[in-house]
C-alpha positions as CSV (number, residue, x, y, z in Angstrom):
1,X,-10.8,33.4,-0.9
2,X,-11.6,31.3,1.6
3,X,-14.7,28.1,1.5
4,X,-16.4,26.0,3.9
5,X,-16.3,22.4,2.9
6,X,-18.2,20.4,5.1
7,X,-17.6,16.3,5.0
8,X,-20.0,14.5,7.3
9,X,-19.6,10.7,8.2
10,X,-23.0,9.0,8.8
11,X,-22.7,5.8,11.1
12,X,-23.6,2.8,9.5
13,X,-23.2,3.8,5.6
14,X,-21.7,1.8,2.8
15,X,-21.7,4.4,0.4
16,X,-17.8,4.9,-1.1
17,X,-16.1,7.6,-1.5
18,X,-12.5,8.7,-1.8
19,X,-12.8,11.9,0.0
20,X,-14.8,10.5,2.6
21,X,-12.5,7.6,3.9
22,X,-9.4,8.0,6.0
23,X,-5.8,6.2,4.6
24,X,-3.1,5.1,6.6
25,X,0.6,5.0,5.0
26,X,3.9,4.6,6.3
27,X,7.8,4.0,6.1
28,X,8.9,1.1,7.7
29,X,12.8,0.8,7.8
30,X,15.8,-1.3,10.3
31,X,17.8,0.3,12.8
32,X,20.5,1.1,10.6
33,X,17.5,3.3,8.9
34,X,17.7,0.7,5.7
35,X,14.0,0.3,4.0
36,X,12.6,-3.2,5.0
37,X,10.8,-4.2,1.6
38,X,8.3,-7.4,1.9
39,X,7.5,-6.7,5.7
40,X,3.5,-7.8,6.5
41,X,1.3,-4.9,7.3
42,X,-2.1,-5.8,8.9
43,X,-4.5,-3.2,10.0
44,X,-7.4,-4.0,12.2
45,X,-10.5,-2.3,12.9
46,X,-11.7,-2.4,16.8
47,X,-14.6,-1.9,16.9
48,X,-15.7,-4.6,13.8
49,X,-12.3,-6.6,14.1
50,X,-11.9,-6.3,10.2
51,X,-8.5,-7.1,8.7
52,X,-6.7,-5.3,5.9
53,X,-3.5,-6.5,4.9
54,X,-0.9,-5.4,2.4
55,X,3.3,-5.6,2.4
56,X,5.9,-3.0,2.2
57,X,7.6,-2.5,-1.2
58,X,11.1,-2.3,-2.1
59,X,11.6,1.2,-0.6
60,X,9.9,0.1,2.6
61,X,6.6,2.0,1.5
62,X,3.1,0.6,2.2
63,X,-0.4,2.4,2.3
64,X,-3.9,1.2,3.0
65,X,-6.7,3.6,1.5
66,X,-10.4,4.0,1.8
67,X,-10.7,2.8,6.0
68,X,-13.8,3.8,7.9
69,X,-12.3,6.7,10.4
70,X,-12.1,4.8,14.1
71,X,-9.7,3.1,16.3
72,X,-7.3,0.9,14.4
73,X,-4.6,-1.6,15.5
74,X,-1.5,-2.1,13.4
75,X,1.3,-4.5,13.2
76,X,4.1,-5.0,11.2
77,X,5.9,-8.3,10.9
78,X,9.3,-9.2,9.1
79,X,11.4,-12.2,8.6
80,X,14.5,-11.4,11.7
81,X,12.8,-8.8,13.1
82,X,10.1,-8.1,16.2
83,X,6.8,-7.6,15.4
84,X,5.6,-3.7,15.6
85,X,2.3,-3.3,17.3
86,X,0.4,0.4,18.0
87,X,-2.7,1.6,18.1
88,X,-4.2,4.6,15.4
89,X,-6.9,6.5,15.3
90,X,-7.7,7.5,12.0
91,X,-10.5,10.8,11.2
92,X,-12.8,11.1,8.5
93,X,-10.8,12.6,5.4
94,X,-7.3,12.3,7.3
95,X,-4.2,11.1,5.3
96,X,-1.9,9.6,8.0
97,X,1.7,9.3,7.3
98,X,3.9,6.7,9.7
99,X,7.4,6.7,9.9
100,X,7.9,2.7,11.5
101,X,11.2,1.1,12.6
102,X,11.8,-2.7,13.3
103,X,14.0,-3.9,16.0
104,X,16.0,-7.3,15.2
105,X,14.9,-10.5,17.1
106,X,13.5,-13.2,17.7
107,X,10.2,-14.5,15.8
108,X,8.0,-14.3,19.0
109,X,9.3,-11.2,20.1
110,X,6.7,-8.5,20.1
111,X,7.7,-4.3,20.7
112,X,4.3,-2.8,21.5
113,X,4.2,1.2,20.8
114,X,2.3,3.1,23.9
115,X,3.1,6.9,22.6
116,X,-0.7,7.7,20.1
117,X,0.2,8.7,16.6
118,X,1.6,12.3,15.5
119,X,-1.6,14.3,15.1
120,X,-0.6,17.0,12.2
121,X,-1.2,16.4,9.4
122,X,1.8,16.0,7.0
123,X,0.6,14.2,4.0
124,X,-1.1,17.3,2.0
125,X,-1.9,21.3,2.9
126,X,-5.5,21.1,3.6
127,X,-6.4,23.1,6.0
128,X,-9.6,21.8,8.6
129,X,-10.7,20.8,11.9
130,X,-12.5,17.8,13.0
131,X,-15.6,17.6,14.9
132,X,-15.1,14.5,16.5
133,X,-17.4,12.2,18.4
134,X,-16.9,13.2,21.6
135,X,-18.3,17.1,20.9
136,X,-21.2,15.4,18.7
137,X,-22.1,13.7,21.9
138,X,-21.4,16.2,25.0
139,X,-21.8,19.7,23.3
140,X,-25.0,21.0,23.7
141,X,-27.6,21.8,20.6
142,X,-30.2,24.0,20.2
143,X,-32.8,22.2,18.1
144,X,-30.5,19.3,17.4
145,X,-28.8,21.1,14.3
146,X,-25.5,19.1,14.0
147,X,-24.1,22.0,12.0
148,X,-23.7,24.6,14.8
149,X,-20.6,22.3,15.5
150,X,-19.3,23.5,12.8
151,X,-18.8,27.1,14.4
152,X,-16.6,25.4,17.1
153,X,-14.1,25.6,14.1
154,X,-11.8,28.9,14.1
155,X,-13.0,31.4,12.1
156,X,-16.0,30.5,12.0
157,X,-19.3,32.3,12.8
158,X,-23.4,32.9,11.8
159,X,-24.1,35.2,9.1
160,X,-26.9,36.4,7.0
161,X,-28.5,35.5,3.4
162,X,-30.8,33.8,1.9
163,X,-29.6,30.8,3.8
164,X,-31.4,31.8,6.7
165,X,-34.4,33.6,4.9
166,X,-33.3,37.3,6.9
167,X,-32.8,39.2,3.5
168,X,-35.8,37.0,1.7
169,X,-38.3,35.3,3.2
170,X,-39.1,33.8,-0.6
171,X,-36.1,31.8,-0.1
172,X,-36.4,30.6,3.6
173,X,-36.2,26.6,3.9
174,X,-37.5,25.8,7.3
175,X,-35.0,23.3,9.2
176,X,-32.3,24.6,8.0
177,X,-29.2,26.5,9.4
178,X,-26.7,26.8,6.8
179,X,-25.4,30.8,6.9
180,X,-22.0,30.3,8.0
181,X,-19.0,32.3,7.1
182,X,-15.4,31.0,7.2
183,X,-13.0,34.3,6.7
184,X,-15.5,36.4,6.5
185,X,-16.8,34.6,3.3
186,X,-20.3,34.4,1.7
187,X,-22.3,31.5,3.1
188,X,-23.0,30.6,-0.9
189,X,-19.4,29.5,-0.9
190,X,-20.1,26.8,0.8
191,X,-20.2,23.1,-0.4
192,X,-21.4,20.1,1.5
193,X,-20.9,16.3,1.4
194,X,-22.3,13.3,2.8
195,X,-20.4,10.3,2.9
196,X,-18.8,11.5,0.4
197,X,-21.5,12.5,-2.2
198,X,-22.9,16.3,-2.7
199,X,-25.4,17.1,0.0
200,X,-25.5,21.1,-1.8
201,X,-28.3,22.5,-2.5
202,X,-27.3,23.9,-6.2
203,X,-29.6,27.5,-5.9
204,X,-28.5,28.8,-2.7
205,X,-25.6,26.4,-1.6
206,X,-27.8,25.6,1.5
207,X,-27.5,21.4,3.0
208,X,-30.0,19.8,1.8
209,X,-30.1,17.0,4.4
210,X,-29.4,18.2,7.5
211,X,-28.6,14.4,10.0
212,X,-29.7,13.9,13.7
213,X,-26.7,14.1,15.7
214,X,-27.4,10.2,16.8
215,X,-26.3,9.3,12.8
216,X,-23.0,11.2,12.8
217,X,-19.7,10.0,13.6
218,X,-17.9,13.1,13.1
219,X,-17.4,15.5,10.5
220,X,-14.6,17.7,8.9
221,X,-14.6,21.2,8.4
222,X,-11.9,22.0,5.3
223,X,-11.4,26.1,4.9
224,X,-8.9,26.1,2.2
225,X,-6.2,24.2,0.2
226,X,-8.2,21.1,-0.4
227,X,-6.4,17.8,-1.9
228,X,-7.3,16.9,-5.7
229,X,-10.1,14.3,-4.9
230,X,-12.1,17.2,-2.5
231,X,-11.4,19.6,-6.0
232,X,-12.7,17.2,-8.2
233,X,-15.8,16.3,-6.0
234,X,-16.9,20.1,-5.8
């Protein structure tokens, strides 16, 4: 059966979360395709110019959890090798999964990676879109309701219920537009977060806060096979 699981990232918010946040992983290895273990990973954040730092283990393995989605700069540094530099750019919710290789030189040498990051999504079998912020900030809205974006997402469309009051006016929350169908699926199926935290209304499954577009950085729409934290959230 298929569900809407709606994750919105508000700009400016501290609140954690584990399913909110984006992580960035990798495999760094040498030409000969032999794991580099103790190699310097340093991720930077453009936009704030915040550091995060961690090293490669013995397999060549490194991750960084829990970043803000946004533009990202990484390098990698080794002991007799170039330093790796590329830019990321990470979405709210997204696992991304880097498969790095170091060059041998010089310790000033630098190899810069143009080519942007692979875009599928290969660390679980979630299955989503993101709205990002260039459609929050271009696409037109009726009334300002941020969550008609989310029927830019396939298979996804208005419907009927008490979410919208049509079969009950009793039930009718002014403000709100939350009767969407993903598979042809009851809106009721539906489950919201905010930065992480429910945002469900727990009679009718309606949002209970619905955001201005102008506090948004993007949202993600999951439809099925969500990872364990988005399970244990719900």
């Amino acid at each position: 059966m298929s569900k809407l699981l709606v994750l919105l990232l508000a700009t400016g918010a501290s609140m954690y979360a584990q399913s909110n946040f984006a992580t960035l992983s990798g495999k760094l290895q040498d030409p000969a395709q032999t794991p580099i273990s103790g190699a310097r990973v340093t991720v930077t954040a453009k936009t704030t110019a915040a550091a995060r730092q961690t090293s490669t283990n013995y397999q060549g393995l490194f991750e960084v959890p829990n970043l803000v989605p946004g533009e990202y700069s990484l390098q990698v540094s080794a002991d007799g090798f170039a330093d790796l530099k590329r830019d990321v750019v990470l979405e709210v919710g997204q696992h991304m999964g880097l498969d790095l290789s170091l060059q041998l030189g010089g310790k000033y040498e630098t190899v810069s990676v143009i080519a942007s990051a692979e875009s599928l999504n290969t660390q679980d079998a979630s299955i989503g879109e993101v709205v990002e912020p260039k459609s929050i900030q271009d696409l037109p809205l009726n009334g300002r309701m941020l969550i008609d974006l989310a029927l830019t997402v396939p298979d996804a469309h208005v419907s009927h219920g008490a979410q919208t009051g049509d079969m009950s006016p009793l039930y009718w929350r002014p403000g709100q537009r939350s009767a969407l169908t993903i598979g042809g699926n009851r809106p009721d199926a539906n489950f919201y977060l905010l930065d992480g935290v429910t945002n469900t209304d727990p009679t009718f499954n309606t949002m209970n806060l619905s955001l201005s577009p102008d506090a948004v950085q993007e949202f993600q729409v999951q439809t099925g096979s969500y990872s364990a934290a988005l399970a244990a959230a719900r």
